[in-house]
C-alpha positions as a printed NumPy array, in Angstrom:
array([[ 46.811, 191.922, 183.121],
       [ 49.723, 190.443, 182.016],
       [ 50.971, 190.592, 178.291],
       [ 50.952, 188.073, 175.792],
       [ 53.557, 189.383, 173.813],
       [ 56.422, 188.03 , 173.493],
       [ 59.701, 189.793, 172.87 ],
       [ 62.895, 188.552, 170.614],
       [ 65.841, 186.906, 172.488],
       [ 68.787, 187.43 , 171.438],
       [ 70.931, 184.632, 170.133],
       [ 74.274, 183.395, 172.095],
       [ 76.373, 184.786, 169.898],
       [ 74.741, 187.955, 169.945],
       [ 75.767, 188.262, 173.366],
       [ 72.418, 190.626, 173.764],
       [ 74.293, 193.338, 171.227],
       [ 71.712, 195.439, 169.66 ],
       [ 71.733, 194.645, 165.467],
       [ 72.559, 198.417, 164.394],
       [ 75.384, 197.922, 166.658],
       [ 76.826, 194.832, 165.132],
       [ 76.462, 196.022, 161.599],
       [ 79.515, 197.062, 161.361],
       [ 81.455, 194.406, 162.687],
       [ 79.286, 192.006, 160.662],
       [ 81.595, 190.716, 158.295],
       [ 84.046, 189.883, 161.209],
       [ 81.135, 188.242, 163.674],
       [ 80.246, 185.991, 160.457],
       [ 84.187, 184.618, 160.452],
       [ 83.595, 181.399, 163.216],
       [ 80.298, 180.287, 160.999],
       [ 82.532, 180.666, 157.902],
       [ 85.12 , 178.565, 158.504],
       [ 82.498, 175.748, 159.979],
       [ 80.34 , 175.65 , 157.286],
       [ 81.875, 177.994, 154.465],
       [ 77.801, 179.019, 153.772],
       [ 79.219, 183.331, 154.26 ],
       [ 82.393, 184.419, 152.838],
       [ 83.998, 188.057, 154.109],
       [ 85.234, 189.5  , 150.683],
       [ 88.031, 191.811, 150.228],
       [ 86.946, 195.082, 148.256],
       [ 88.229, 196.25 , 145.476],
       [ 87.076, 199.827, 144.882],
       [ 89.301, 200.493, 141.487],
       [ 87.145, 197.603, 139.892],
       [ 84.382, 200.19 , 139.534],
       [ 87.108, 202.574, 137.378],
       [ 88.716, 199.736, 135.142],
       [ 89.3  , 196.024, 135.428],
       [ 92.395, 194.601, 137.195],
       [ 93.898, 193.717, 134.07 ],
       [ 93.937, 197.155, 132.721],
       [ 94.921, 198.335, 135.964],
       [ 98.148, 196.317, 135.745],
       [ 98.786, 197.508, 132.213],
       [ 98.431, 201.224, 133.177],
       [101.034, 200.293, 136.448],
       [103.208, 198.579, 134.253],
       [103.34 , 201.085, 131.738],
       [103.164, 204.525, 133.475],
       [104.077, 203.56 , 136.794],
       [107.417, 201.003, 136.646],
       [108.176, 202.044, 132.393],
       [108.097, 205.5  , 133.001],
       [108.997, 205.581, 136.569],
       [112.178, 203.498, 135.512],
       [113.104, 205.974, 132.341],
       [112.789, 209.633, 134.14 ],
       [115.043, 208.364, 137.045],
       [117.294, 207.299, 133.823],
       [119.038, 210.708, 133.659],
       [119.995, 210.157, 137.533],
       [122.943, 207.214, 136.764],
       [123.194, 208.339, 132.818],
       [124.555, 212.228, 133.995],
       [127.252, 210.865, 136.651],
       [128.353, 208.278, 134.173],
       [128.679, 210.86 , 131.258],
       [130.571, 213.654, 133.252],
       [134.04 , 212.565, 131.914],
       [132.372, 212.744, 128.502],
       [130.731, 215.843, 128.851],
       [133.981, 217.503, 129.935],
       [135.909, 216.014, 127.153],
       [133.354, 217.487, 124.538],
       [133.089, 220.576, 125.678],
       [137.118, 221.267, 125.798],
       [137.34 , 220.942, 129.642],
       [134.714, 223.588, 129.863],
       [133.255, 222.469, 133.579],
       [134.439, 223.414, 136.786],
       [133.84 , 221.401, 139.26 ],
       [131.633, 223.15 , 141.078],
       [129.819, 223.742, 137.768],
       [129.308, 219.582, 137.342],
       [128.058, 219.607, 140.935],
       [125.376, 221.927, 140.313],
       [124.625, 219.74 , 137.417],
       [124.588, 217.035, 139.354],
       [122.009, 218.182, 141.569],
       [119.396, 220.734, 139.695],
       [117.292, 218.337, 139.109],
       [117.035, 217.17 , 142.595],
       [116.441, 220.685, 143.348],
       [113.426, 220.828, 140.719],
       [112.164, 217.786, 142.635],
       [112.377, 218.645, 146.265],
       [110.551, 222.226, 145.165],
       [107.766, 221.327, 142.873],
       [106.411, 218.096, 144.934],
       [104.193, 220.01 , 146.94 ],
       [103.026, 222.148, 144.304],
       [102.262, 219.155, 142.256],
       [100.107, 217.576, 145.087],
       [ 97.953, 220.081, 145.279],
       [ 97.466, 220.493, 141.185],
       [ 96.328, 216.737, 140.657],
       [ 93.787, 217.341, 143.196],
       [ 91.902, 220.357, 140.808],
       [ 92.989, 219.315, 137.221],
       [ 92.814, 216.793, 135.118],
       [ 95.482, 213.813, 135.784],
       [ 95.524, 213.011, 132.166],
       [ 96.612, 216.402, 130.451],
       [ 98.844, 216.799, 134.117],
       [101.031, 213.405, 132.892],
       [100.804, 213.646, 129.366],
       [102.597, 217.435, 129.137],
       [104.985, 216.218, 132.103],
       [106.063, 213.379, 130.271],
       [106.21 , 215.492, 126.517],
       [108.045, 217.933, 128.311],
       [110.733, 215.44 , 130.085],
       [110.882, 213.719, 126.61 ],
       [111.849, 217.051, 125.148],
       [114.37 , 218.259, 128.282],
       [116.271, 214.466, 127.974],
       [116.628, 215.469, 123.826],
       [117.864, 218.831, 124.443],
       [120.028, 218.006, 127.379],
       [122.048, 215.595, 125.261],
       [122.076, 217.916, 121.858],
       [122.685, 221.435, 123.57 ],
       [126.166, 222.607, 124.659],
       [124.972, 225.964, 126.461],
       [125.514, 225.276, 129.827],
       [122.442, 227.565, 131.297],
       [120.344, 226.131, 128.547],
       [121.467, 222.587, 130.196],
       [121.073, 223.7  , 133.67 ],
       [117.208, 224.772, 132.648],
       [116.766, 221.103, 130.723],
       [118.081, 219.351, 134.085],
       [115.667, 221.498, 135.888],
       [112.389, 220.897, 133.696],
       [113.97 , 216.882, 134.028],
       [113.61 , 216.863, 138.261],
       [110.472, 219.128, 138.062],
       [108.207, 216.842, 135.737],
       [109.596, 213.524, 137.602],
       [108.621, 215.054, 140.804],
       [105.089, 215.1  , 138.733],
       [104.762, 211.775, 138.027],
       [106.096, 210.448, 141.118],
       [103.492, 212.384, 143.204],
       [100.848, 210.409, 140.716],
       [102.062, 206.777, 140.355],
       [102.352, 206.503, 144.448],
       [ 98.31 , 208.221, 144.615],
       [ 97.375, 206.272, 141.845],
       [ 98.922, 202.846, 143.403],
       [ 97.134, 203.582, 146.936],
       [ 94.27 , 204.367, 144.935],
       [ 94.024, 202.185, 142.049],
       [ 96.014, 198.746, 143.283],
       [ 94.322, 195.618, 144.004],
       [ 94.223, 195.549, 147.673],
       [ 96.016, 192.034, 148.697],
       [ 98.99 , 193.282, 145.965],
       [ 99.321, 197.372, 147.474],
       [102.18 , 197.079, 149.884],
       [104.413, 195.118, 146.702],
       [102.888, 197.567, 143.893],
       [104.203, 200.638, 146.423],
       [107.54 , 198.581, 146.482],
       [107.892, 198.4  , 143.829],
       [107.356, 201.762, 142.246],
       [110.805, 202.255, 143.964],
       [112.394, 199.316, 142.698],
       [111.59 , 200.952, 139.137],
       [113.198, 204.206, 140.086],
       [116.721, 202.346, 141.067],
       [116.24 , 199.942, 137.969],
       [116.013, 202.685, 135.755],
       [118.931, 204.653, 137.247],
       [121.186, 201.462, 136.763],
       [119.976, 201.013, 133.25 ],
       [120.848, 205.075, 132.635],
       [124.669, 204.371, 134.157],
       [124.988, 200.594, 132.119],
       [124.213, 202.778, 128.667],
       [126.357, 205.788, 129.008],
       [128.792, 204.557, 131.073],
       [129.587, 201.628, 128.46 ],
       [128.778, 203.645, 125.345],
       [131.045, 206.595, 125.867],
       [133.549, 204.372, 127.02 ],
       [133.323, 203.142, 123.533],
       [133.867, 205.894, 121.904],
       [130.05 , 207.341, 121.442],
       [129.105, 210.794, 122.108],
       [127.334, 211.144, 125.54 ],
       [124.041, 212.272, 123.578],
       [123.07 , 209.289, 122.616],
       [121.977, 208.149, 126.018],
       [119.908, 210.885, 126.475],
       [118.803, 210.292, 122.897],
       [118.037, 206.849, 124.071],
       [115.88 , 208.039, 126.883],
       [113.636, 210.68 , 125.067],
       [112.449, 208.179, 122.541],
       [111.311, 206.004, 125.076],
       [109.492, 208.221, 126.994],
       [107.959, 209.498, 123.951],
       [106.726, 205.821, 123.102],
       [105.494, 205.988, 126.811],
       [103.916, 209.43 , 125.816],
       [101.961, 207.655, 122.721],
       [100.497, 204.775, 125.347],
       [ 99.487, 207.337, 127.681],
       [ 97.254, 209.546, 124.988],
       [ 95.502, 206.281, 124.203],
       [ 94.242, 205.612, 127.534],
       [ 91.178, 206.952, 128.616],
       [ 90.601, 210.052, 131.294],
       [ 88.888, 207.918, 133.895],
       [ 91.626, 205.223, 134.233],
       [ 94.033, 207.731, 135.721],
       [ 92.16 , 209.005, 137.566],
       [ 93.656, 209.987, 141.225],
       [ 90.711, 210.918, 143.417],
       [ 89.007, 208.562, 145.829],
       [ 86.388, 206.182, 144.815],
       [ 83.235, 205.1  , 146.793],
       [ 84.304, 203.092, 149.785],
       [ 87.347, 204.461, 150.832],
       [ 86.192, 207.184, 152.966],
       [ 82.023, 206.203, 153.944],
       [ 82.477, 206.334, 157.458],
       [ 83.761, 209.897, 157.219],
       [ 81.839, 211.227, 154.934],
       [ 78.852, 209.449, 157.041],
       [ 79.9  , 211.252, 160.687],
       [ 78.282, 214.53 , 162.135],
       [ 82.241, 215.093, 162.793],
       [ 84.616, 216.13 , 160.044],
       [ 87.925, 213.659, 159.815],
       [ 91.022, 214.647, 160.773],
       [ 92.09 , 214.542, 157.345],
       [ 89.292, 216.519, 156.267],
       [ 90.569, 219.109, 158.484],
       [ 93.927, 219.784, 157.227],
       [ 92.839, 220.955, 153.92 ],
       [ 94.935, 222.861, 152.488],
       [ 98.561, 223.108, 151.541],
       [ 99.882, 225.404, 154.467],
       [ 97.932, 223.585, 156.956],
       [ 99.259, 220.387, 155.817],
       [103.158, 221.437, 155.988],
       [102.77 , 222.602, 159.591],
       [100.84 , 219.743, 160.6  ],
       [103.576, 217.421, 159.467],
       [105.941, 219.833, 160.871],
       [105.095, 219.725, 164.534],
       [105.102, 215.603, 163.873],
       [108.286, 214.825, 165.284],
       [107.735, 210.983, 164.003],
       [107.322, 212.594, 160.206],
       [110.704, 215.429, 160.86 ],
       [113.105, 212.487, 161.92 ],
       [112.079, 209.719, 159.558],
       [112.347, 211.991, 156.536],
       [115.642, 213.327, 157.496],
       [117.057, 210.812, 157.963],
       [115.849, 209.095, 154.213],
       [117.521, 212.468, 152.874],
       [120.43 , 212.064, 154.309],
       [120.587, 208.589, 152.746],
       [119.69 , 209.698, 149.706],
       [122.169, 212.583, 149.808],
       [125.121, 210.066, 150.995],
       [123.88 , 207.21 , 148.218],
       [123.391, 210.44 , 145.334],
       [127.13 , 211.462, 146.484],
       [128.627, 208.134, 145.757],
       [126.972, 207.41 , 142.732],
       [128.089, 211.09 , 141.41 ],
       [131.352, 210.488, 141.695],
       [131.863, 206.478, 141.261],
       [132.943, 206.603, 137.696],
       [135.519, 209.796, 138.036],
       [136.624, 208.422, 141.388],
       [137.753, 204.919, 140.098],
       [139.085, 205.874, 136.747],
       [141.643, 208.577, 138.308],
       [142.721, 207.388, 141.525],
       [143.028, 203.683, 140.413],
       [143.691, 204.295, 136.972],
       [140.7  , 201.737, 135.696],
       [138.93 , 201.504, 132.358],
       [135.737, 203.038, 132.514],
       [133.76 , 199.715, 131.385],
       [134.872, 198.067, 134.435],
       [134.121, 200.689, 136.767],
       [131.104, 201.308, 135.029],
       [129.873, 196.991, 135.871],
       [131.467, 197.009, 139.103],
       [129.078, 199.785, 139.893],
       [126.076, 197.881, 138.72 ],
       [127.729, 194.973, 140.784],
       [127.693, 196.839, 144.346],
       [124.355, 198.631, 143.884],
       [122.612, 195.62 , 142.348],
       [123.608, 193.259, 144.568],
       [123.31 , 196.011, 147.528],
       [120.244, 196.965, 146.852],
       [118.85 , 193.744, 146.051],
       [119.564, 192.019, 149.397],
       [118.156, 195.776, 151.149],
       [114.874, 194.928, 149.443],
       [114.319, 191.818, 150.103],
       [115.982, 191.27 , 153.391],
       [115.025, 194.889, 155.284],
       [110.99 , 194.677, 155.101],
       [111.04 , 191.072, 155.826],
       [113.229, 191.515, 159.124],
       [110.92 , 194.429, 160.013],
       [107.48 , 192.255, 159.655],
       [109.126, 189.35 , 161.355],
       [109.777, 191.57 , 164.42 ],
       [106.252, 192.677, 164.557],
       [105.811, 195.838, 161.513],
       [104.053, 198.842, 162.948],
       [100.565, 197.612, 164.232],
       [101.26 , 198.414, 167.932],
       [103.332, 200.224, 170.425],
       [105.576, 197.231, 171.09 ],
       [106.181, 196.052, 167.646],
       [106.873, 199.79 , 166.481],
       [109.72 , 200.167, 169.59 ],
       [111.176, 196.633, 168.1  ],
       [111.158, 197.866, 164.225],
       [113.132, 201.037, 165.634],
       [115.393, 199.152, 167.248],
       [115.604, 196.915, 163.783],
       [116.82 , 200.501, 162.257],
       [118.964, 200.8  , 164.79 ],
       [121.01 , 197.756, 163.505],
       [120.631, 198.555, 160.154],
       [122.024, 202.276, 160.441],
       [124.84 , 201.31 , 163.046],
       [125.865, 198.898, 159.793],
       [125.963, 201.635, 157.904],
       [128.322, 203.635, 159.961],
       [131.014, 201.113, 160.402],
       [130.615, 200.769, 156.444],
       [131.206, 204.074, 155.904],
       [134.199, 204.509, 158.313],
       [136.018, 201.68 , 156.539],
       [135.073, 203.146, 153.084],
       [136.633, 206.765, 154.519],
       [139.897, 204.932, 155.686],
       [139.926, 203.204, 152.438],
       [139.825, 206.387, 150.96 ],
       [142.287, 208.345, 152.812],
       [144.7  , 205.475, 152.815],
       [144.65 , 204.915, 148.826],
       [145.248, 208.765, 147.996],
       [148.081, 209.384, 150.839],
       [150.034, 206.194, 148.091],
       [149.617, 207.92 , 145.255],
       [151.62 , 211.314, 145.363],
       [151.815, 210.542, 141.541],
       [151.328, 206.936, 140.933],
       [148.594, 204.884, 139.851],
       [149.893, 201.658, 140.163],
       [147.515, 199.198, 141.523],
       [149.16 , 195.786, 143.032],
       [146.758, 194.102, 141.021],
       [147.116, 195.374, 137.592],
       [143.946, 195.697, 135.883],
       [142.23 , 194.444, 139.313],
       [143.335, 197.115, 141.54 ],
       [144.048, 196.546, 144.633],
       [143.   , 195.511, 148.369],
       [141.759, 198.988, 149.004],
       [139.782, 199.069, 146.321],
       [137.644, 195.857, 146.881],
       [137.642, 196.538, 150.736],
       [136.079, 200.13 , 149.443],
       [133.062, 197.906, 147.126],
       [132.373, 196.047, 150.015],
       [132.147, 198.263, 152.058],
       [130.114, 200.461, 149.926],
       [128.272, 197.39 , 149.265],
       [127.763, 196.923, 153.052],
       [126.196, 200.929, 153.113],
       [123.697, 199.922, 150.223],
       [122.24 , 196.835, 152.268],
       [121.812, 198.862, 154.919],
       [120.54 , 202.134, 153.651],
       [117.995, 200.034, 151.153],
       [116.513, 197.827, 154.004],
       [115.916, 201.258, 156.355],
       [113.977, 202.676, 153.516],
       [110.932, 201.118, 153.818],
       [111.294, 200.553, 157.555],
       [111.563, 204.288, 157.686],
       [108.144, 204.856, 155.646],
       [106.223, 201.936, 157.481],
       [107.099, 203.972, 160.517],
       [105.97 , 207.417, 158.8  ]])
């Protein structure tokens, strides 16, 4: 005897796919009766909504992200620009390998407290974390200008790199975590921007204001009292809107499977370092942003001494032009590097990663023939001195020197537009 029952059909559109199976592809089979009859919309999530609303969220990025982002990279351009200073107070104290340990302690307090860092926002509380790292670079930016001990200023520039590295580990988990989804990529952007503005703003202040006859502490002085106003904002936010860990929704299908992540895996912080070790993509794209870094950290070191003894220029003008070069430099990096990359197809496939590696390929063959000019700029200026500082242009200098800016110039538009092109490929 034949049944009476009758079973359920599927639709067309189903194409005979079981529902479970469709579930969770729903929001993108809905997209073709969307845009016919607008009756379903597919909504972009924003977990941090459920921690604070977005415009609190901006505050807290605006404040503790970019403001304080911007004033503990501050020390970077105010220490290079002070180093004639410096030496002057202290009687010609310095040797010069002493100033280029200054120079880079706190890079070394960086590079070795990032990791540890990492792993301490992801036990304590991010709250007590920031507000003693940024009390404690307040207090190292005081003392660095007021103290004339130079181990006791060695141990300031340390504690200055060391608590940056802190809060530079936080804003970029915090962004990822926190940021409005359609607005991540430029929030991540920039969080860097902030780092460079605030380095420029650190060289404009001492640069012009010992030039003008102030003492080189009052930069420094300059920065702590900002970061302690930063300090104040922080200790009146609450707990829970800084806040680091993942919310609800950005790992459910993990957390859902039989089988743990790959990212569950590597759980701790040794397993973590060799994974990324034995990831050739990870090796070669970070060395090469370090050697950037070191060559862009090497010119901006030595920019203001370099100018005002081998061309014999006033300090204020060497002090703008730099502001000139790496503003304009950097500015056309930004916003001409990431664009370039997208256009040729970003990092979503095979193809379109081989074209944005060829993109860098451009971009850092630039920056060699930059630099080659720059060293035969170099080498040709010095071998005309043998005494003399004359410039054929008075006050202006001379074709060397502007053939050296843009050329240095040149190296800033291409280091700045690899950067990001480096980390999209990371």
């Amino acid at each position: 005897m034949q049944s009476t029952e009758t079973q359920d059909t599927p639709d067309d559109g189903d194409n005979g796919v079981p529902e479970a199976r469709r579930s969770d592809n729903s929001c993108i089979s809905r997209i073709p009766a969307e845009i016919k009859n607008d009756s379903m919309e597919c909504k972009v999530i924003d977990p941090g909504a459920k921690v604070a609303p977005r415009k609190v969220r901006t505050l807290i990025y605006a404040l503790l992200c970019l403001g304080v982002q911007s004033f503990m990279s501050y020390d970077g351009g105010a220490t290079p620009a002070s180093l004639d200073a410096i030496q002057k107070e202290s009687n010609n104290a310095w040797s010069e390998a002493e100033l280029g340990i200054l120079g880079a302690i706190d890079k070394i307090g960086i590079a070795a407290t990032s990791l540890i860092w990492g792993r301490v926002l992801q036990r304590c509380n991010a709250k007590l974390l920031l507000a003693g790292g940024l009390l404690v670079n307040a207090a190292a930016a005081f003392l660095f200008g007021s103290l004339r001990n130079k181990i006791l200023i060695y141990c300031t520039k340390l504690f200055l790199g060391a608590t940056q590295s802190l809060q530079g580990v936080w804003a970029t988990v915090w962004v990822v975590t926190m940021a409005p989804p359609e607005f991540l990529t430029m929030w991540l952007g920039l969080v860097g921007f902030a780092a460079g503005l605030g380095n420029g703003i650190g060289t404009a202040i001492a640069g012009f204001t010992t030039a003008n006859g102030l003492p080189y502490s009052f930069a420094f002085h300059v920065q702590a009292k900002v970061l302690g106003a930063l300090w104040v904002a922080l200790m009146l936010m609450p707990p829970r809107w800084l806040r680091t860990t993942s919310l609800s929704g950005f790992r459910d299908d993990a957390a859902k499977s039989d089988e743990p992540s790959e990212s569950a895996k590597i759980h701790c912080a040794k397993a973590q370092l060799s994974f990324l070790i034995r990831t050739d993509v990870y090796v070669y794209t970070a060395l090469q942003i370090s050697l950037i870094g070191f060559q862009m950290s090497g010119i901006q070191f030595l920019w203001v001494r370099f100018f005002v003894s081998t061309w014999n220029l006033s300090k204020s003008w060497v002090t703008t032009m730099f502001l000139v070069v790496s503003g304009i430099g950097g500015g056309i990096g930004i916003a001409v590097g990431p664009a370039y990359i997208d256009r040729m197809g970003g990092y979503q496939s095979a193809g379109a990663m081989a074209k944005s590696i060829q993109a860098l390929e451009v971009f850092n063959f630039v920056a060699f023939l930059s630099a080659i000019v720059g060293i035969f700029c170099v080498a040709f200026r010095v071998s005309l001195n043998d005494g003399s500082t004359a410039n054929a242009w008075g006050d202006w200098g001379d074709v060397w020197l502007w053939l050296l800016w843009i050329s240095i110039g040149m190296l800033q538009i291409a280091h700045n537009a690899s950067v990001p092109a480096l980390c999209g490929i990371n």
